[in-house]
N, C-alpha and C positions, 0 to 999 in steps of 0.2 A: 452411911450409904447414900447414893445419888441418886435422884427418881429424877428422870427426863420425863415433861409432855410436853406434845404438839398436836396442834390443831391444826389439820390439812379438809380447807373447804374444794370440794368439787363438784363440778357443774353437771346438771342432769347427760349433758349429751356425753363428757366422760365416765361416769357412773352405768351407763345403758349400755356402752362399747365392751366395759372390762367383764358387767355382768353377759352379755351376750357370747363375747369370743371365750367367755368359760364353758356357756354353755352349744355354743355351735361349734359343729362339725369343721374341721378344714375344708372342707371343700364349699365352705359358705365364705363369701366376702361381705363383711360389714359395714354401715354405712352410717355414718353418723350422722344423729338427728338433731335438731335445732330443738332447743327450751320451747321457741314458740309453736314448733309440731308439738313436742313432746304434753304441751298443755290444751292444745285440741285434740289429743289424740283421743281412743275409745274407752280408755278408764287406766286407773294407775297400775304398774306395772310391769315387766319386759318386755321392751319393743325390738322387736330384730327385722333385718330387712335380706332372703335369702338371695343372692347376687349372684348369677354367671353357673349354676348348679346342674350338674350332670352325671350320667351315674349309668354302669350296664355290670353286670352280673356275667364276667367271663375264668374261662378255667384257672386252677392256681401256674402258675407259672414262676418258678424260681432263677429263673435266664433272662427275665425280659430283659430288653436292648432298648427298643422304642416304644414306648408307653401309649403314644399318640398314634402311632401305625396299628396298634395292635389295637385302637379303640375305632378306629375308622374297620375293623374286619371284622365283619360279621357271622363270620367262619369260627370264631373263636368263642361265639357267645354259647359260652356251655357252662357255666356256674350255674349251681343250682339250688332249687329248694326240694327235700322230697318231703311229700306227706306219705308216713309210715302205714301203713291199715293194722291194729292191733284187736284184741280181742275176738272173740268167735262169734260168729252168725249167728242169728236168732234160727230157729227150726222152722221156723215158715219160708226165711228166707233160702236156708238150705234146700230142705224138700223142692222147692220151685227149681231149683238149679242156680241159684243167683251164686255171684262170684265174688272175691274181695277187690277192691280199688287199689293201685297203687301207682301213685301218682310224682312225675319230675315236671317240673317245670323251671324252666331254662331261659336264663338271655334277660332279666328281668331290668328292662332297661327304662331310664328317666331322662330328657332333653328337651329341648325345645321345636315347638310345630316346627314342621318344615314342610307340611303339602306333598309329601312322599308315603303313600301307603303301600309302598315295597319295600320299606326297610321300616326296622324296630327302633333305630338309634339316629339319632341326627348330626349328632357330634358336636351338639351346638350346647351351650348351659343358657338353664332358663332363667328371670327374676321373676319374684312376684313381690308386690306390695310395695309403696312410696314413703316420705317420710311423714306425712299427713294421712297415711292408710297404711299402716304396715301391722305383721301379725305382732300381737299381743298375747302374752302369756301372765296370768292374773289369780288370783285369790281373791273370792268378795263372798258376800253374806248377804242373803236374802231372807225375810220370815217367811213363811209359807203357811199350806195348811198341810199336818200329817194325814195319817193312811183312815185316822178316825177324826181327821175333818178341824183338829186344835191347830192355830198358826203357831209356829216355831221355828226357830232362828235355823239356817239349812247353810254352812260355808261348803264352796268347792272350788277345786281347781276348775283353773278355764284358761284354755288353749282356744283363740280367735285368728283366724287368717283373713286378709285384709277383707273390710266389707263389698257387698256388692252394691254399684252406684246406682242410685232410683233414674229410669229411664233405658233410652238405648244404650248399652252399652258395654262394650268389650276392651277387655285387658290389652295391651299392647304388646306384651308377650305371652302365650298360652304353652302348654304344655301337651310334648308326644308321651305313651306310657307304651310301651310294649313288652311283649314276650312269645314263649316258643314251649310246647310240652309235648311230654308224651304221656297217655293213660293208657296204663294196663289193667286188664282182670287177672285175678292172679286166683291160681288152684291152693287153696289154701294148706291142703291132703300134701302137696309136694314141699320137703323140707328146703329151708335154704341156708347158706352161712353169709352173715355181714361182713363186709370189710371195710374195716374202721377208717382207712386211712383216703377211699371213694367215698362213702357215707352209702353204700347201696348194697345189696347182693354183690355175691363174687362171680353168680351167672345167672343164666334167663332161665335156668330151672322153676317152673311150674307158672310163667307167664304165657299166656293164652290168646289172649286179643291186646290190639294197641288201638289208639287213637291219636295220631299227632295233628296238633292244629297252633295256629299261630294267632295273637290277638294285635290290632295295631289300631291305636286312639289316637287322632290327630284333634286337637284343637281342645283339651280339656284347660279348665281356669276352676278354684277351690274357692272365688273369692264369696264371702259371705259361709261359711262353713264352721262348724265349732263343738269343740269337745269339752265335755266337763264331768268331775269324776269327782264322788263324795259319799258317805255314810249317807245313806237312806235313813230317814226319820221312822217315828215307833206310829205303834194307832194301831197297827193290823193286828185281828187275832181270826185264826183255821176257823173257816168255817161260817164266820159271819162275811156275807156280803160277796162269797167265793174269794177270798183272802187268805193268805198266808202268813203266819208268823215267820216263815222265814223272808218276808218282806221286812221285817223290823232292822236296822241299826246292823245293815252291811251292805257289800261295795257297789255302789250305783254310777249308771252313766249318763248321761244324758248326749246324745249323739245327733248331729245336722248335718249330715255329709249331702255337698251341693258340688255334682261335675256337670256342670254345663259348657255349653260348645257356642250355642247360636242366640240373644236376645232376640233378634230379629226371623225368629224362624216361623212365621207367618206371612213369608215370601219363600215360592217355592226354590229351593238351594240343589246343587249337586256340588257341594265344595266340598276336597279333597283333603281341606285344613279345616273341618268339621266333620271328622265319620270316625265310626266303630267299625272296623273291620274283623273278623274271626274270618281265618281260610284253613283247609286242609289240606287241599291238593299241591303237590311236590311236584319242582320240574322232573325227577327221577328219583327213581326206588323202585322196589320189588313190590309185588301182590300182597305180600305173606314176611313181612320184615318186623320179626321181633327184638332188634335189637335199640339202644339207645346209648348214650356216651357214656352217664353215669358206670355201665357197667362194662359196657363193650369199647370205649373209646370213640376216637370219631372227630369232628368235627358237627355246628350245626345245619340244618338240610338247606336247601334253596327251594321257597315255594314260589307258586305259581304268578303271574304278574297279575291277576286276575281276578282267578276264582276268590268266591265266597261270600260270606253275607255279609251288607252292607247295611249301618243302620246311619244315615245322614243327620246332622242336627239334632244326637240326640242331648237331652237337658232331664237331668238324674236329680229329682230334690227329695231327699229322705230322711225322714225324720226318726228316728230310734231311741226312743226315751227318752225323759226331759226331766226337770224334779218338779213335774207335777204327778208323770208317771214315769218312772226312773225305770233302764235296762239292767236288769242286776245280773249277777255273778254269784252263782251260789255251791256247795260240794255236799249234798245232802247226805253223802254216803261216806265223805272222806277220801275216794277216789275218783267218783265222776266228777265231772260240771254238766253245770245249768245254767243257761243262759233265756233271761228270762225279759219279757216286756210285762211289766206288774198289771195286774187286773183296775180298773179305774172305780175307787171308791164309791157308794151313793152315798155320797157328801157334796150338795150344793157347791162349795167351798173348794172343793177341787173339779167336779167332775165340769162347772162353767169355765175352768180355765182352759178345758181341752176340749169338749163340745163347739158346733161351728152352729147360730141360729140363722137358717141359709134364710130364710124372712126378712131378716134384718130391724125384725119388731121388738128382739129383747137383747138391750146392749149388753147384757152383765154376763152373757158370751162368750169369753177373749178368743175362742180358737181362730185357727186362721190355717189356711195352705201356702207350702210354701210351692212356687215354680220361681219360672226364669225373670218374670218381670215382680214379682211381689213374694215378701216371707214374714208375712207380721207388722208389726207396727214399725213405720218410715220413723227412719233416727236422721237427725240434723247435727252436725256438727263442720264448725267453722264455715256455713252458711252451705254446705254441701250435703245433699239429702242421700240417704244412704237406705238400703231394705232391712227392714228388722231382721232379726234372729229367733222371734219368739212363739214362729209359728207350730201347727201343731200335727198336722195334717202333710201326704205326702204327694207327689206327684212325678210323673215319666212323662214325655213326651220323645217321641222320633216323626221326623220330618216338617210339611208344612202342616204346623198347627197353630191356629189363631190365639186370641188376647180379649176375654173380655174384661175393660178396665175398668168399668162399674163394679162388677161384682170382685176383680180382682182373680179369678178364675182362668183355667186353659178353657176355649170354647171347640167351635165344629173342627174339627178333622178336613183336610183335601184327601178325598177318595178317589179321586179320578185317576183315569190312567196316566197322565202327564204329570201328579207332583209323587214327587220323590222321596220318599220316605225310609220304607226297607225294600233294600230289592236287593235279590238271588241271583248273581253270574258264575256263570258255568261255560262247558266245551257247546253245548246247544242253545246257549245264548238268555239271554237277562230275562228274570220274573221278579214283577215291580209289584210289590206288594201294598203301596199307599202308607201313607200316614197314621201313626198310632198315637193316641194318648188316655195315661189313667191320670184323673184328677180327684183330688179331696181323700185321699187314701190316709184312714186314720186305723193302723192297729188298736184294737181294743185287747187284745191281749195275745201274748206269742211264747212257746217255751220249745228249749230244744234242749237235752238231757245225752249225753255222750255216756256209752253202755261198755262192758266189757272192759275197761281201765284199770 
């Protein structure tokens, strides 16, 4: 018998390409990284760089001719998601007269800013991340302390999108997200049949009210953002400390989702490549129009060039469990979920890693808020100062809202009538509602338990 070996040496930048185009999407173009990125980069493991990415949610179509025509028309954006409403009312809901939710929401489109808050889609694909910044996807192992305060070895996945750079500063491509829906009440008393091949009812049998409203985000960037998902460590036991055993040794998240629009948003802005738009008003329709595409066909509606609320420069930092306190996932019955933000130990040893001492008298502290200009402790790499990720604490701001860079903090709010913040247009013209911001927002604990499944 003949044994062949060979030894085939390959270079990090071909290694990172064949493991990436396995796992990206076609409609991602890849980008190859040099060894000397690849060894500045934010820790070992897959670096991908998403290129030219674009994406809208329109009907199935078995004929298409022009792919590209039919993406520029916003007439067509009717693909959809529907959230089902299952199980029965509680009796207090009943008696009240409350109704069940049933919910499409349509047109779920992804592209590049383009400063158009009358359309959902740009037609443009967007990039994010460089070869000296790009997202990373990673396995690593930290020791911690558990839920009874003993340090132990904790690995998790981690999904990082490129960091966010210390100072002024914005991405050079950002991101549109939109959509289109309709919500109904639905009579729960009135039977209906599905049809499998729509994914909806076969009529508007026992729908009652609608609400259709359209969402349109011009200028979001994810940079500095990060998921990580692992086995929760043991220590808890019912009862001691308001704890949980079913905090013990199942699926935890730890979540930093950061969409911000403006660094610089303590100059008062009215940019059209920074706003949250939500509107409802349609150039035409009826009073009393129950219907929608999922069930009746159709095309999507034309709203208003105008109306609705406007939220300018907003910057979203929110922090959703960490593995100091991990967001779990739990099925206490077998049927429902729980979703849970764990209750924070009294254990020293955890409770200073997520405690903030606003004094600044006792350093053994770590927490931190994250906003638009700071999120934890500054990382330096390849002489480029970059905001942590290990902050603990959340924060919102819309409009002109200042920077205190001492404490690291959102400061005063512009309440005057001239800065622009949220404000409400209508057929009787604009209400400027000023500047908002929550800052230092730490869940100390959150549950929400789905009923009836």
């Amino acid at each position: 018998m003949t044994q062949f070996s060979y030894t085939v040496k390959l270079k990090k930048t071909v290694l990172a390409s064949l493991l990436g185009l396995g796992l990206t999407q076609s409609c991602f173009a890849l980008e190859a990284l040099t060894d000397e990125n690849l060894s500045e980069s934010t820790g070992e493991g897959i670096a991908f760089l998403p290129e030219n990415v674009k994406m809208v949610f329109q009907a199935a179509n078995d004929g298409l001719v022009d792919a590209k025509a039919d993406w520029a028309d916003r007439k067509k954006d009717t693909g959809l998601i529907r959230m089902i409403p299952v199980g029965p009312l509680t009796t207090v809901a009943a008696n009240a007269g409350a109704k069940k939710a049933d919910i499409f929401l349509y047109g779920l489109a992804l592209s590049r800013t383009d400063g158009n808050l009358n359309s959902r889609f740009s037609n443009i694909g967007a990039s994010s991340g460089s070869e000296s910044n790009p997202w990373v996807m990673s396995v690593e192992t930290q020791s911690i302390p558990n839920f009874a305060g003993v340090s132990k070895p904790l690995s998790y996945l981690q999904l990082e999108a490129p960091l966010a750079k210390q100072g002024l500063y914005l991405p050079p491509e950002t991101i549109k997200l939109g959509l289109w829906g309709d919500v109904f009440a639905r009579d729960a008393s009135v039977a209906k049949t599905f049809d499998v091949s729509k994914g909806a009812p076969e009529t508007n049998a026992g729908l009652v009210e609608k609400l259709r409203l359209q969402v349109i985000a011009n200028g979001l960037y994810l940079n500095g953002s990060q998921a990580r998902i692992f086995q929760t460590l043991d220590g808890a036991t019912t009862g001691v400390g308001g704890l949980s055993a079913s905090y013990n040794n199942t699926l935890g998240l730890g979540l930093l989702l950061r969409l911000n629009t403006d660094y610089d948003s303590h100059i008062a802005n009215n940019w059209s490549d920074k706003v949250l738009r939500i509107s409802t008003r349609e150039k035409a329709g009826t009073a009393k129009d129950l219907t929608t595409p999922a069930i009746n066909g159709g095309s999507a509606p034309d709203f208003d060039d105008t109306e609705g609320l406007y939220m300018y420069s907003p910057n979203i930092n929110l922090v959703l469990g960490n593995i100091y306190q991990p967001l779990i996932i739990d099925t206490p019955d077998g049927k429902n979920l729980t979703l849970e933000v764990t209750r924070i130990p009294n254990q020293a040893s955890v409770y200073k890693n997520i405690y903030t001492d606003y004094s600044g008298s006792d350093t053994s502290y770590k927490g931190s808020t994250c906003n638009v200009r700071s999120c934890g402790d500054v990382r330096t790499i390849a002489g480029t100062s970059y905001q942590g990720t290990n902050a603990t604490h959340s924060s919102i701001s819309i409009g002109k809202v200042g920077f205190d860079a001492a404490n690291k903090n959102l400061s005063i709010t512009d309440k005057s009538t001239s800065a622009t913040g949220v404000l409400m247009r209508g057929p009787s013209g604009d209400v400027n509602l000023g500047s908002a911001a929550i800052d230092g927002l730490l869940i100390q604990h959150f549950k929400i338990t789905t009923t009836g499944l």
